[in-house]
RODO-2510 file (C-alpha; in nm, 4 decimals, decimal comma):
residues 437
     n   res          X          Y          Z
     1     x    15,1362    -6,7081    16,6921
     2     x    14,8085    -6,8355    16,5397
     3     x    14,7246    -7,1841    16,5621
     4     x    14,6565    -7,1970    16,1680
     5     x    15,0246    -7,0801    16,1202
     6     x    15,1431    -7,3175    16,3505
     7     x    14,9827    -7,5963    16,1519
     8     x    15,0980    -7,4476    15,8195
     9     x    15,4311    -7,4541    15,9662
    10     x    15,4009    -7,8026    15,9806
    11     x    15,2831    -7,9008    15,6553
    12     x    15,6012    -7,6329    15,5479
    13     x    15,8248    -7,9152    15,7349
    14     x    15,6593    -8,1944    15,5527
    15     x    15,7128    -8,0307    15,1834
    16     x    16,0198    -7,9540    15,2745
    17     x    16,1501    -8,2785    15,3628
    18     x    15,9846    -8,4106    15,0404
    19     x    15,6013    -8,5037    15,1287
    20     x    15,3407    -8,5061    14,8190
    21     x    15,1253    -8,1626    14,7811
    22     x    14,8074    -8,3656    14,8534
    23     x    14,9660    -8,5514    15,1641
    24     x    15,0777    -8,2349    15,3313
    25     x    14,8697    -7,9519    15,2404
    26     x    14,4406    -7,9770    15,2741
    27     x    14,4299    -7,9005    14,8882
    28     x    14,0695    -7,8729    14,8527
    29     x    14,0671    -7,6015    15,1432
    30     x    14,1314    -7,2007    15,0212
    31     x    14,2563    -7,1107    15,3508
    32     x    14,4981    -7,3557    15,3791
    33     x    14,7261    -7,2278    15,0407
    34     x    14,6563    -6,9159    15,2445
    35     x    14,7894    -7,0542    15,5885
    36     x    15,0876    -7,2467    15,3907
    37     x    15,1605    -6,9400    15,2345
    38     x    15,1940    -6,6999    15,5184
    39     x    15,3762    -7,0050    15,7020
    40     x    15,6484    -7,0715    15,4983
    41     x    15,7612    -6,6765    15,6121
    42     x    15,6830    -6,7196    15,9537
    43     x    15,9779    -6,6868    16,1910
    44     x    15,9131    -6,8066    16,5411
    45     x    16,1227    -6,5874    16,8625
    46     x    16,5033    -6,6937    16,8582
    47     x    16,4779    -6,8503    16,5521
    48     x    16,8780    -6,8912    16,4114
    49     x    16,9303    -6,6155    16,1773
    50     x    16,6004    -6,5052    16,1672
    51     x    16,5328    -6,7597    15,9216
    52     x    16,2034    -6,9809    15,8702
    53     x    16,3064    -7,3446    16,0057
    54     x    16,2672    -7,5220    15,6623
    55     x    16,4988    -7,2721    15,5091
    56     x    16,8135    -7,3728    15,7855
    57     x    16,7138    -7,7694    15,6742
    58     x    16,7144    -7,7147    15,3151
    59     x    16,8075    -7,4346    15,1525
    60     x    16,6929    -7,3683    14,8148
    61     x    16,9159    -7,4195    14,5280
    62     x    16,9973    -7,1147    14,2716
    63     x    16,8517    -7,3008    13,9375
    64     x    16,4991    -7,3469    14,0764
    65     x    16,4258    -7,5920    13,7787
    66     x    16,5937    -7,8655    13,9830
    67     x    16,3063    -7,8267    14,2397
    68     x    16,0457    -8,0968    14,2320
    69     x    15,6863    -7,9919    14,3609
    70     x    15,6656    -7,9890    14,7221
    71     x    15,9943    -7,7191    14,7268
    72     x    15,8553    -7,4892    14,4572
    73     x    15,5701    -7,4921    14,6502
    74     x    15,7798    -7,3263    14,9244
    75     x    16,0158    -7,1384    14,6621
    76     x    15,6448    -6,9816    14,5508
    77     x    15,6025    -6,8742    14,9116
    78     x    15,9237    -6,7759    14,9767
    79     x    16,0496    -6,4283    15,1952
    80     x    16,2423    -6,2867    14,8689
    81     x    16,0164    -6,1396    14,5930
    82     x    16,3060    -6,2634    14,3514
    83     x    16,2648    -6,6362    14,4219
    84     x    15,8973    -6,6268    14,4487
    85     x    15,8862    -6,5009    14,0691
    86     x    16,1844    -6,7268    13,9832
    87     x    15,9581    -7,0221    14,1029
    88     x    15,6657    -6,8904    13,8272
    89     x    15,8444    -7,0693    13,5642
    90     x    15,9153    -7,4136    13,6846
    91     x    15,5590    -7,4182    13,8712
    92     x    15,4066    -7,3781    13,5609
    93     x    15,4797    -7,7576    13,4643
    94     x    15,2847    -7,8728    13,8017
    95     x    14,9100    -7,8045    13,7846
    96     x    14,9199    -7,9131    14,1573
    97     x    15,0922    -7,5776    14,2213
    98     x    14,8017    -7,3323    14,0390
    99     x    14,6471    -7,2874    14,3459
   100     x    14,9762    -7,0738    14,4776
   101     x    15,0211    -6,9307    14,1479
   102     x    14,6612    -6,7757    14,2290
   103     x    14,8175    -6,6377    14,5448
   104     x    15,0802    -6,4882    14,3316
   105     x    14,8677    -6,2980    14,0864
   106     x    14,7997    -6,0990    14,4153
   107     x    15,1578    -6,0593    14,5213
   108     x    15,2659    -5,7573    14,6823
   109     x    15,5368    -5,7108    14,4975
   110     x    15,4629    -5,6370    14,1566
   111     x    15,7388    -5,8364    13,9230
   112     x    15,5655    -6,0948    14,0755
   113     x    15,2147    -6,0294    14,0793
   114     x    15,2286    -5,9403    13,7098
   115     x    15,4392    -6,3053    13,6079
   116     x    15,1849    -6,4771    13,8131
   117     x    14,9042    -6,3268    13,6295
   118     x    15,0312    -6,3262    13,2852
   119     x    15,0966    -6,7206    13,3850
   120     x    14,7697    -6,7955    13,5535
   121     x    14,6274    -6,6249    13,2012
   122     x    14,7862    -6,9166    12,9979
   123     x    14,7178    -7,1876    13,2669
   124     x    14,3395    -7,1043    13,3898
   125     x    14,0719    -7,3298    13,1445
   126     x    13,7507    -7,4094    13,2474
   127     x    13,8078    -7,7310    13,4558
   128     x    14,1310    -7,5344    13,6908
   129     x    13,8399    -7,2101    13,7205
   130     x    13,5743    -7,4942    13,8939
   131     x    13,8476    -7,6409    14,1036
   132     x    13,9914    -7,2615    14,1873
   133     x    13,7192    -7,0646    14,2400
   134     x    13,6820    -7,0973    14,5874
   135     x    14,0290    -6,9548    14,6403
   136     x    13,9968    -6,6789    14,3889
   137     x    13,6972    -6,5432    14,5278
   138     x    13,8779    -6,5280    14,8708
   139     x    14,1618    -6,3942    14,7781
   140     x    13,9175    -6,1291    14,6082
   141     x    13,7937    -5,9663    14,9493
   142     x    14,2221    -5,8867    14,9705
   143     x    14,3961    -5,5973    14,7826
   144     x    14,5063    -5,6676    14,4425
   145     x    14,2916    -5,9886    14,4620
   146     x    14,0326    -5,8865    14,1800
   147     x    14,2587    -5,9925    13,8578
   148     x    14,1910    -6,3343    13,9154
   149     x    13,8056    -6,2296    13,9965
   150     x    13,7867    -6,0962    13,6820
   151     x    13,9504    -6,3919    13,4853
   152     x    13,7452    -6,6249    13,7011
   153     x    13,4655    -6,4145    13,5777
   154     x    13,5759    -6,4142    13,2574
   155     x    13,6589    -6,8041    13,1590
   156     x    13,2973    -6,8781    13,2851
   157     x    13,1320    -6,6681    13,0911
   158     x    13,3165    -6,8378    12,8055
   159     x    13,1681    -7,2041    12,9546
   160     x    12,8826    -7,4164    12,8075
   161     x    12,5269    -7,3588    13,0308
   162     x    12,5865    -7,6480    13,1646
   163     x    12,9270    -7,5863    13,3349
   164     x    12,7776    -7,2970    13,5122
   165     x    12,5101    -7,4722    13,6209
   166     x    12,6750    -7,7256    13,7791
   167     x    12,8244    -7,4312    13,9875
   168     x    12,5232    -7,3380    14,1317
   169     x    12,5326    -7,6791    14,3690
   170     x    12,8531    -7,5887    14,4423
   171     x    12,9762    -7,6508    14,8437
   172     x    13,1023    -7,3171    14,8435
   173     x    12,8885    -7,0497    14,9256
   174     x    13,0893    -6,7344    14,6994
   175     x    13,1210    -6,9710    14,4158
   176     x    12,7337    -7,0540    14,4110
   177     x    12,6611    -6,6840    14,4346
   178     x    12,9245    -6,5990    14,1610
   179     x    12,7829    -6,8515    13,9538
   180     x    12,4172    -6,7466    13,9390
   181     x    12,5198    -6,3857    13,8885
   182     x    12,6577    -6,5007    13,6223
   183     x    12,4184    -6,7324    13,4978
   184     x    12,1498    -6,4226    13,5186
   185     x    12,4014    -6,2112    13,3801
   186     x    12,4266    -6,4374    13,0409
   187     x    12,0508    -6,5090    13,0495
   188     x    12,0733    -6,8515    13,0018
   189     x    11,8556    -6,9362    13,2780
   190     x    11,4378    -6,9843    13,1767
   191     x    11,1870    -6,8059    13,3899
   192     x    11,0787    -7,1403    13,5745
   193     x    11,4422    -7,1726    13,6563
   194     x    11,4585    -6,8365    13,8192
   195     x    11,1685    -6,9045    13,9894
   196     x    11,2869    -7,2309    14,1550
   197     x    11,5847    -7,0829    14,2211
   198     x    11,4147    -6,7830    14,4199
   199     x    11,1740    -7,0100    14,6222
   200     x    11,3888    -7,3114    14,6974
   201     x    11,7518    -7,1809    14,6928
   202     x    11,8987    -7,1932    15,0526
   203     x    12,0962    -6,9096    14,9946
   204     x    11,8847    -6,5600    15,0028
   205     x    12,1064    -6,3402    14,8348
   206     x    12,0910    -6,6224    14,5366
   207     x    11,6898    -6,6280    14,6012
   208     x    11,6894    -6,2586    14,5674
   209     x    11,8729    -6,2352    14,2624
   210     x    11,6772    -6,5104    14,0891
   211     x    11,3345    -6,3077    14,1601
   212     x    11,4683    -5,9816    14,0257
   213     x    11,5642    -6,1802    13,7103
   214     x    11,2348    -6,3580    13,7033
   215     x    11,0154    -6,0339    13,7291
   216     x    11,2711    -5,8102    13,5047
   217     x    11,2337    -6,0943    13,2504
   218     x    10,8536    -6,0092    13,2025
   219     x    10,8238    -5,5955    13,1727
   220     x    10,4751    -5,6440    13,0783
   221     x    10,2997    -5,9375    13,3122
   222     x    10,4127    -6,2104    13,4912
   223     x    10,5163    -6,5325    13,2743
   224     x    10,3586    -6,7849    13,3440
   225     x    10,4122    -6,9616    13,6138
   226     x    10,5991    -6,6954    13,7845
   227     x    10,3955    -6,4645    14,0252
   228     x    10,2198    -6,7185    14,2533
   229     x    10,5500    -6,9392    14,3754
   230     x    10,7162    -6,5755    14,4297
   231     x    10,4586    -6,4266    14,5656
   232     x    10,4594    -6,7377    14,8421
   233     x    10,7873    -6,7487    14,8811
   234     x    10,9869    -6,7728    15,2566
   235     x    11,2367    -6,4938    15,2039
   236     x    11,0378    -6,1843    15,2826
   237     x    11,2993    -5,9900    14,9933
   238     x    11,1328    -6,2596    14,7463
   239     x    10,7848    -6,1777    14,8031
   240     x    10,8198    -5,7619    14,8373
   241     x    10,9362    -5,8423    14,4989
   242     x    10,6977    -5,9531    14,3559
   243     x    10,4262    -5,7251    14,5534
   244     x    10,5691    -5,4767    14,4134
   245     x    10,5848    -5,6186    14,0423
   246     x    10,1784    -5,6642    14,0803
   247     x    10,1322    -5,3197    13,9698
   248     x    10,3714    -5,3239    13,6564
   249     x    10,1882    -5,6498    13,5491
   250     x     9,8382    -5,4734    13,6282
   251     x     9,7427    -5,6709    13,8996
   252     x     9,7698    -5,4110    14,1473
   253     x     9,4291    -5,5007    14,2988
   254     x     9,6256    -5,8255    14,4635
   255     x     9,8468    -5,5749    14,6553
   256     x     9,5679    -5,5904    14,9334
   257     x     9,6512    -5,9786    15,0663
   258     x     9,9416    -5,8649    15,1931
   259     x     9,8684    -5,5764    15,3674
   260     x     9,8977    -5,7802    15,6623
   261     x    10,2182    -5,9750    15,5313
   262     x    10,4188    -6,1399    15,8210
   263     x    10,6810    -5,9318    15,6870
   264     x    10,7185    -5,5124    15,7953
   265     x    10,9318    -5,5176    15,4163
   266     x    10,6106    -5,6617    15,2374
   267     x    10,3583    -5,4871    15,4548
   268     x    10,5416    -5,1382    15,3207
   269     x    10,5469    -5,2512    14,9205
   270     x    10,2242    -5,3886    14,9306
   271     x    10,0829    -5,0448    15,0713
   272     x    10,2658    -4,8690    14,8302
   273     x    10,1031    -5,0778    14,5515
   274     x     9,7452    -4,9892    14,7091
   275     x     9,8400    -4,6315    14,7295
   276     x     9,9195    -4,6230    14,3362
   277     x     9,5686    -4,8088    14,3090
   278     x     9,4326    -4,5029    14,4813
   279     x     9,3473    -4,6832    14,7759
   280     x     9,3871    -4,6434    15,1407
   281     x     9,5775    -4,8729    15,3363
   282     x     9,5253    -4,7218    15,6529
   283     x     9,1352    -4,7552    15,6191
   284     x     9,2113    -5,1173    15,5649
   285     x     9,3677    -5,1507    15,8990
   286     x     9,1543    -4,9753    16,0918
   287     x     8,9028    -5,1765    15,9765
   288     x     9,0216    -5,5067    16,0623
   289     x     9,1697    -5,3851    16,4226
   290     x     8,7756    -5,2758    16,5167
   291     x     8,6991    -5,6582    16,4896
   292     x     8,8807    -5,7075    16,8576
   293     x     8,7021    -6,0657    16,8794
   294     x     8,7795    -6,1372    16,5263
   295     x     8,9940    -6,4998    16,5627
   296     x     9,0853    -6,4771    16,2411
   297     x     9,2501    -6,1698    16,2323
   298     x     9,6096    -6,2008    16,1010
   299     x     9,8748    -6,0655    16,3465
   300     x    10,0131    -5,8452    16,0804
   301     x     9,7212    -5,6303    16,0722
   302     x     9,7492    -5,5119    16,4160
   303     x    10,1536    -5,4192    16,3538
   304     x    10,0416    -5,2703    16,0113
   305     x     9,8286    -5,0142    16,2022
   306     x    10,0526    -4,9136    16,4016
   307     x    10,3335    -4,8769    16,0874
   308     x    10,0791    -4,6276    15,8922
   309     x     9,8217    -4,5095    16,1916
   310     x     9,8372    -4,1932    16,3734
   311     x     9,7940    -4,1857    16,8203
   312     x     9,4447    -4,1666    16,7802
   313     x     9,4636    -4,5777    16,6493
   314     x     9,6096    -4,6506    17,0094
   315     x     9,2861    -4,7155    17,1891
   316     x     9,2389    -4,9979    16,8733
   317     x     9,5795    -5,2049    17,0128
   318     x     9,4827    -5,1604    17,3242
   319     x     9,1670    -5,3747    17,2582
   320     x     9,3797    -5,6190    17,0870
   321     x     9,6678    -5,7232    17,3842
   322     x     9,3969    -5,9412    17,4875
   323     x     9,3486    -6,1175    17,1594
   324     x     9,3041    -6,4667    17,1959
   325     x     9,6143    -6,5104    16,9596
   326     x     9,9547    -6,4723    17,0858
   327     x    10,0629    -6,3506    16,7667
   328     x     9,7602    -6,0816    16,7585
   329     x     9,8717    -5,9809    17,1243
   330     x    10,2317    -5,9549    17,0447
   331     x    10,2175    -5,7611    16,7434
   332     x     9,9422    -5,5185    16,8857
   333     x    10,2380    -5,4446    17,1728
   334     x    10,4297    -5,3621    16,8704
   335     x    10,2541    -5,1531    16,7216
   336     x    10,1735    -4,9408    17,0421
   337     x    10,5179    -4,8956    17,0456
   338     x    10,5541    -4,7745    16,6894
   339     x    10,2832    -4,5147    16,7606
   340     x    10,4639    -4,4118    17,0756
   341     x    10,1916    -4,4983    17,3134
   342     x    10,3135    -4,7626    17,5274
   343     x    10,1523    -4,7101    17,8859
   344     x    10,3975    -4,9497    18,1229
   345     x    10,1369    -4,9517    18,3562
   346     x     9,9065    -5,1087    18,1628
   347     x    10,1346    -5,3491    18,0078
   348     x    10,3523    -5,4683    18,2652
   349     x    10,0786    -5,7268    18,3596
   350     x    10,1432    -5,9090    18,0523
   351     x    10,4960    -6,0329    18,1566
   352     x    10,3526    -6,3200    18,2499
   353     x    10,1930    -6,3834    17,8964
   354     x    10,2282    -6,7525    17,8285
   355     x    10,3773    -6,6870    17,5126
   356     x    10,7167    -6,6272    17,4433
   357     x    10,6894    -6,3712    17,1464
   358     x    10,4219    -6,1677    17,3196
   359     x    10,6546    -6,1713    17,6879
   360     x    10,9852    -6,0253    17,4266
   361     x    10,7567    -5,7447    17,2640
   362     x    10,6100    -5,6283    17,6233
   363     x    10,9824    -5,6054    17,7227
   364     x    11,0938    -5,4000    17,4312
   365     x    10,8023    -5,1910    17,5408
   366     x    10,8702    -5,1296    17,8694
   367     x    11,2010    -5,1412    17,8818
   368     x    11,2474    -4,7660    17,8787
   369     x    11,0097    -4,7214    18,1910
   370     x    11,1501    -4,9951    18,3648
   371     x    11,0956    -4,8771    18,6952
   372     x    10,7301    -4,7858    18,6502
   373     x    10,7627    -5,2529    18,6876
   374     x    10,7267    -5,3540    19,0526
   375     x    11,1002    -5,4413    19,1690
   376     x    10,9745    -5,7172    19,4175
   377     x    10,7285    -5,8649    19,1619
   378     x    10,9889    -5,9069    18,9208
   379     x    11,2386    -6,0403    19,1870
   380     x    10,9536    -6,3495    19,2638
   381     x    10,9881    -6,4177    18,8249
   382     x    11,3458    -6,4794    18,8340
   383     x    11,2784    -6,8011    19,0654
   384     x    11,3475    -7,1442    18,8820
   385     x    10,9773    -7,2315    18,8582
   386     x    10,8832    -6,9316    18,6024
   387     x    10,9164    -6,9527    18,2466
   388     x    11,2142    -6,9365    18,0917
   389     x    11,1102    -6,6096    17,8806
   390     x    10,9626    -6,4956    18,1791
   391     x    11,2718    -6,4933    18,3310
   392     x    11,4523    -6,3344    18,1163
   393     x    11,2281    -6,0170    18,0945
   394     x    11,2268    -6,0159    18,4908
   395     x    11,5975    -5,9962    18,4736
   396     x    11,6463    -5,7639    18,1506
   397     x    11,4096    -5,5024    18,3005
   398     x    11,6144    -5,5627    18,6779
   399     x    11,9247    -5,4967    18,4827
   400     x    11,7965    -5,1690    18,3313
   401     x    11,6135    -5,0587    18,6610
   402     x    11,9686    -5,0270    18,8142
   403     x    12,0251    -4,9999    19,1727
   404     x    11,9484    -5,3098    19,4101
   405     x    11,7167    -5,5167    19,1718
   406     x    12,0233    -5,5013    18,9268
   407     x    12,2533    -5,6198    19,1855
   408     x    11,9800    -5,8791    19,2913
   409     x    11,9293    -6,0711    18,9046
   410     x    12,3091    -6,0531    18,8420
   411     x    12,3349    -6,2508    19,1796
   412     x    12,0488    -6,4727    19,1668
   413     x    12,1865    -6,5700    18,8141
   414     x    12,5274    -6,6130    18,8444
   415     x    12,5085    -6,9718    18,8893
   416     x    12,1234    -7,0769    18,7347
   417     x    12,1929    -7,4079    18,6213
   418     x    11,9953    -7,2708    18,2830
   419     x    12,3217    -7,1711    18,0267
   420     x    12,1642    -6,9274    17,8180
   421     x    12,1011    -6,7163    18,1770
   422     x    12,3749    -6,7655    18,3452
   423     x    12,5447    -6,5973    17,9883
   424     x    12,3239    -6,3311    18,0155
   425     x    12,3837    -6,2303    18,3718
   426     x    12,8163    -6,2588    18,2900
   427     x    12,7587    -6,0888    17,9927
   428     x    12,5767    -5,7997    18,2003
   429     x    12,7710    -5,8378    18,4695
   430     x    13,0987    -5,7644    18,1974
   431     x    12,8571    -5,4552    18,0548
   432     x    12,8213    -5,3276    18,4422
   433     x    13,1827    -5,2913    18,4895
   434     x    13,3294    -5,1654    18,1814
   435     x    13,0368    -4,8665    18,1972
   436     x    13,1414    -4,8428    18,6510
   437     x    12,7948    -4,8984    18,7337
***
């Protein structure tokens, strides 16, 4: 039996010999009306009658009026669909029981589902929808769980801006994102709202939403205020945003600063935008990969080429795996490997790059050829003294070379005193066996 039913069980013991809601049930937690209610059912192996064990201490009377809280509580979870709706009535005088009428309203059993949500209608006001809404929107991912989604949705739209906004600090994650979808929904945000909301929000889905609103809220040109925080924003959804919305605000011409974006998402609107411009993107990159000894070239320029370029740009990444910047080196790699021109040979050498993101992108480059790799000069960079991302490509191309240099990395790390390794080499020791190899 799950833990969490075993410590519902519990708290079912506690109401049942006449503990306070609040003392024996986590009130403020959704799962745990969840936990109590599957636990009041639960029947543990030789059980007496097959009965739950609060039911064989106290057994529920037939006028379920006479119950005080902590019982209807159970009477609401109870095995028989006719005492869980017979409990509806009575529970409606206890506000401290809502929370179970909410599990109700998604009853299997419909007698019961549809008291429950003909009583959670009369019972649900604004302050009970802030306090619920946590549950609700759980119980909405079940079946038969949108009802109370939908009243949720539909008392809040009912509440003053301010209500709503006070949701949008909310701990819970679903209630936050419910609450600005509804908030854009109503309008009742202001552009500079949006925009803070899409820059500093630490939720991305809510920082996506808030720049779609922010940009569909000026058809014609950015507001003011609006383009340069989104177009600087961290969440690479943010800024292909509002790349994109350059040319519908007939700024298009701005498309070309991100051409080299960090982001591959941004890098593809912002080439789009240039495109519509009528100009060439690809002539851009090629351009800026020629300068080999250029130290300011951005990193994204080198992957960029290799997005839009043809085989014939190869020879141009090749020049640039010897950039002085590790970010230029690793995303040239990359893009070698987008144009399908990765020569092991010649990049097998830079295992032993001193940067970490440069060592991962060789890897993922060579990775299908591992055996064109040296098996004895990987072998010496799985010894303690290398790198840590050094040794993990020597034993990640071992692993796929098979054979005795796989056997060799799954022993030598067995027992590193390094964590993440010795994970790596049980997890591909695990891999090994289930595939017989």
């Amino acid at each position: 039996m799950r833990e969490d039913i075993r410590s519902a069980e519990a708290a079912v013991l506690r109401l049942a010999a006449g503990t306070a809601l609040r003392d024996a049930v986590v009130v403020a937690d959704p799962r745990a009306w969840l936990a109590l209610d599957e636990g009041a059912r639960a029947v543990l192996p030789y059980r007496l009658e097959g009965l739950p064990q609060w039911e064989q201490a106290a057994r529920l009377p037939a006028d379920l009026s006479l119950l005080d809280e902590p019982r209807l509580a159970l009477a609401l979870c109870h095995r028989d669909g006719w005492t869980r709706e017979a409990a509806l009535g009575p529970a409606a005088r206890y506000p401290g029981l809502l929370p179970l009428i909410v599990v109700r309203a998604a009853d299997w059993v419909a007698p019961v589902r549809e008291r429950a949500r003909k009583t959670l209608c009369e019972l649900l006001d604004l302050e009970a929808a802030a306090v619920l809404a946590p549950l609700i929107l759980l119980l909405a991912r079940r079946d038969r769980g949108d009802f109370a989604a939908e009243l949720l949705a539909e008392v809040l739209r009912r509440a003053p801006r301010e209500h709503l906004v006070r949701l949008h600090s909310h701990a819970d994650r679903a209630v936050r994102r419910f609450a600005y979808r509804l908030a854009v929904e109503k309008g009742v945000l202001s552009p500079a709202e949006l925009v803070r909301a899409a820059v500093h929000a630490h939720d991305v889905v809510v920082q996506s939403l808030c720049a779609d609103a922010a940009l569909a809220g000026v058809p014609d040109g950015f507001h003011e205020g609006v383009p340069e925080p989104l177009l600087a924003a961290r969440n690479p959804r943010v800024r292909s945003a509002a790349v994109t919305a350059l040319r519908r605000a007939g700024q298009a011409e701005r498309a070309v600063e991100f051409l080299a974006d960090r982001s591959g998402l941004v890098r593809a609107c912002a080439r789009y935008v240039v495109r519509q411009l009528g100009g060439d993107p690809l002539s851009w990159y090629r351009e800026r990969c020629a300068r080999a000894g250029d130290p300011g070239l951005p990193p994204g320029a080198a992957v960029g080429l290799g997005e839009c370029g043809q085989r014939g740009d190869a020879e141009a990444l090749w020049s640039l795996v010897q950039h002085p910047v590790a970010g230029v080196r690793a995303q040239a790699v990359a893009g070698l490997r987008l144009l399908e021109a990765v020569d092991a040979s010649r990049l097998w050498p830079l295992l032993d790059d001193p940067a970490a993101g440069v060592v991962r992108e060789v890897t993922l480059a060579v990775l299908p050829s591992a055996r064109a790799v040296p098996e004895e000069w990987l072998v010496e960079r799985l010894g303690a003294g290398r790198p840590r991302h050094v040794r993990i490509a020597a034993f990640r191309l071992l692993v796929e070379r098979g054979g005795d240099g796989r056997r060799h990395a799954l022993l030598a790390l067995r027992h590193d005193p390094d964590d993440e390794l010795r994970e790596r080499a049980e997890r591909a020791e695990r891999i090994v066996r289930l595939r017989g190899g």
